[in-house]
TIVO-314825 format. One record per residue (C-alpha): residue number from 0; y negated, x negated, z; residue in three letters. Coordinates in pm, 1 decimal, always signed. Layout:
BEGIN
@num:NUM&v:Y&u:X&w:Z&residuo:ALA
...
This chain:
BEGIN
@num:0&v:-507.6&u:-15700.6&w:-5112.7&residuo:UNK
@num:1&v:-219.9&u:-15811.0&w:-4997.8&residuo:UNK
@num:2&v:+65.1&u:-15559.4&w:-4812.7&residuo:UNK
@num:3&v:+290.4&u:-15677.5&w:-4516.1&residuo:UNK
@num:4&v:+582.9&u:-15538.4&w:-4467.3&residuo:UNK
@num:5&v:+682.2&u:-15474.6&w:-4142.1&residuo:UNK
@num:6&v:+1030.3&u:-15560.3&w:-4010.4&residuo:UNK
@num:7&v:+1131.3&u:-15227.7&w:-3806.2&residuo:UNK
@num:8&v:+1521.3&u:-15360.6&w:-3733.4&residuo:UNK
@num:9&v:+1404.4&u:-15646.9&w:-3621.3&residuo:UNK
@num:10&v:+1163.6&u:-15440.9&w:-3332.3&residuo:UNK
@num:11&v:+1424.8&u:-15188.2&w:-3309.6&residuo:UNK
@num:12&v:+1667.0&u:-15516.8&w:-3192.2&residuo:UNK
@num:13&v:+1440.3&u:-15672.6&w:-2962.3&residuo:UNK
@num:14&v:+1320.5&u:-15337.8&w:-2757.4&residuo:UNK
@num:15&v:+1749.6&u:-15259.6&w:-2732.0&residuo:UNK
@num:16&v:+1776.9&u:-15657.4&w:-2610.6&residuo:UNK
@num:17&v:+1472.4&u:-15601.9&w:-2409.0&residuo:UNK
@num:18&v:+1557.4&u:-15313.6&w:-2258.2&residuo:UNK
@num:19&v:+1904.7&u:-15474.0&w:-2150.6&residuo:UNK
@num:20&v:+1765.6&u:-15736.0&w:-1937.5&residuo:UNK
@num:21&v:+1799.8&u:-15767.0&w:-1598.4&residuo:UNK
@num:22&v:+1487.8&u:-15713.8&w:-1381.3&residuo:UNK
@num:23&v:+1536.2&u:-16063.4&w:-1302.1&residuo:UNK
@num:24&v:+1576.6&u:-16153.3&w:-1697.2&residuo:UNK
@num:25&v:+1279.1&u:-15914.3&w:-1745.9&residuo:UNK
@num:26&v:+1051.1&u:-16104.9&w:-1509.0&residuo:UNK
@num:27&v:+1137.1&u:-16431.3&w:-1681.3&residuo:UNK
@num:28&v:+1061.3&u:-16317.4&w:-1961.1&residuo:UNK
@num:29&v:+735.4&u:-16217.0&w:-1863.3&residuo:UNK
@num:30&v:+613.9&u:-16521.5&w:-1679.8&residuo:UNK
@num:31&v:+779.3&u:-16679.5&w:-2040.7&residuo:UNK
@num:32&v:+560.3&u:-16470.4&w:-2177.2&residuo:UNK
@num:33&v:+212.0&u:-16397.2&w:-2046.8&residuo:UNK
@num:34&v:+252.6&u:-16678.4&w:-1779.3&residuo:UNK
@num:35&v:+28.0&u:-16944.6&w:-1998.6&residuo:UNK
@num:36&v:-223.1&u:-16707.5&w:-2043.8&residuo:UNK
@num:37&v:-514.2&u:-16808.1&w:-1777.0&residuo:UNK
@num:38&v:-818.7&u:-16672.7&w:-1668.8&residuo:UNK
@num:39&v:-1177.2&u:-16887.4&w:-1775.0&residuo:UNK
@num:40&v:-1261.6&u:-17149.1&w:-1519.9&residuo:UNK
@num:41&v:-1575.3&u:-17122.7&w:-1290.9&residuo:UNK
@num:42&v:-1716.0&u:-17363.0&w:-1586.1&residuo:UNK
@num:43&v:-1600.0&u:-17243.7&w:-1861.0&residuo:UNK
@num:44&v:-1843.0&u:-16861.5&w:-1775.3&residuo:UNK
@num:45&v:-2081.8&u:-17116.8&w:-1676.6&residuo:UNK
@num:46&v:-2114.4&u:-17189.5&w:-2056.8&residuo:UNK
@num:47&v:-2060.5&u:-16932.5&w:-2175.8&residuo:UNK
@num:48&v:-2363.9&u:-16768.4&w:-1973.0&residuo:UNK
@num:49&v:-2598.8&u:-17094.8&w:-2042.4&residuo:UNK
@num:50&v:-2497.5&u:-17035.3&w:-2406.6&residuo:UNK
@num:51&v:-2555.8&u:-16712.8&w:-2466.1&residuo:UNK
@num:52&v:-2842.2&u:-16469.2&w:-2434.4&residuo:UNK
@num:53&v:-2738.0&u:-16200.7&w:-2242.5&residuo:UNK
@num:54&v:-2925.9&u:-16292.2&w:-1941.9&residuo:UNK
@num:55&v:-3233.8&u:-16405.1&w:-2089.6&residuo:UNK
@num:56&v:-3408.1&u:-16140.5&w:-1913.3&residuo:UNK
@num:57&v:-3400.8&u:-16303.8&w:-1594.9&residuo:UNK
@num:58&v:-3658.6&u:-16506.0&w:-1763.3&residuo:UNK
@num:59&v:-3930.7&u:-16185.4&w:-1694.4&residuo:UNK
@num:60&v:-3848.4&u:-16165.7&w:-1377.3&residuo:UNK
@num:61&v:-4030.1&u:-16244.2&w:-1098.7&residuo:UNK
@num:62&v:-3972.2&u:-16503.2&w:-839.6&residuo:UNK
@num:63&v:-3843.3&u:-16383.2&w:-511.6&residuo:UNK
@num:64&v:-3744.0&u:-16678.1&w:-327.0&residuo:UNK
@num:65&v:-3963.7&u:-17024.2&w:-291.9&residuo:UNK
@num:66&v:-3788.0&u:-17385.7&w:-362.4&residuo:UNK
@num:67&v:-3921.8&u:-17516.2&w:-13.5&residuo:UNK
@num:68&v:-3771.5&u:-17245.7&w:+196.4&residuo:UNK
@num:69&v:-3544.5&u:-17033.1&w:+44.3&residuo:UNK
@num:70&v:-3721.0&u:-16690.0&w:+190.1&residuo:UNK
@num:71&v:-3782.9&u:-16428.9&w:+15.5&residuo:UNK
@num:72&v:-4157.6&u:-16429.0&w:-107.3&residuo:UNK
@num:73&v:-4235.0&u:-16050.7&w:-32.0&residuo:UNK
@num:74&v:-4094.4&u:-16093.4&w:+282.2&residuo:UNK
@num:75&v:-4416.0&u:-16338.7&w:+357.8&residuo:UNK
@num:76&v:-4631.1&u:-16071.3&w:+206.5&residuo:UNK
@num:77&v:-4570.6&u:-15822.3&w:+455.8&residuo:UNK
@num:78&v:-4602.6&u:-16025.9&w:+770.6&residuo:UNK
């Protein structure tokens, strides 16, 4: 197994230059940062929900609403 070592002057440096910034440097940074990072597209859940089996109970359950009408098939029950 193989140890790491890690580099605590190097940190150390960084949080001091960090911590030196600007607000405005600071909010570069940041956008720099975490600004590439998106959230999943409408599609991309899509797939992942199609994919994967956590609602797979749906299957079970039972119909509420026709294809013809879109109403709610108790609804026509109790009338």
């Amino acid at each position: 197994m193989e140890t790491k070592t890690i580099n605590t002057k190097l940190v150390e440096s960084l949080v001091a230059v960090i911590r030196a910034l600007s607000q405005e440097e600071r909010s570069l940074l940041e956008s720099k940062l975490f600004g590439e990072i998106s959230e999943p597209s409408t599609p991309e859940i899509m797939q992942l929900a199609a994919k994967g089996s956590s609602f797979d109970f749906l299957y079970n359950e039972p119909d509420l609403y026709t294809l013809e009408d879109g109403e709610a098939c108790w609804l026509r029950q109790i009338q």
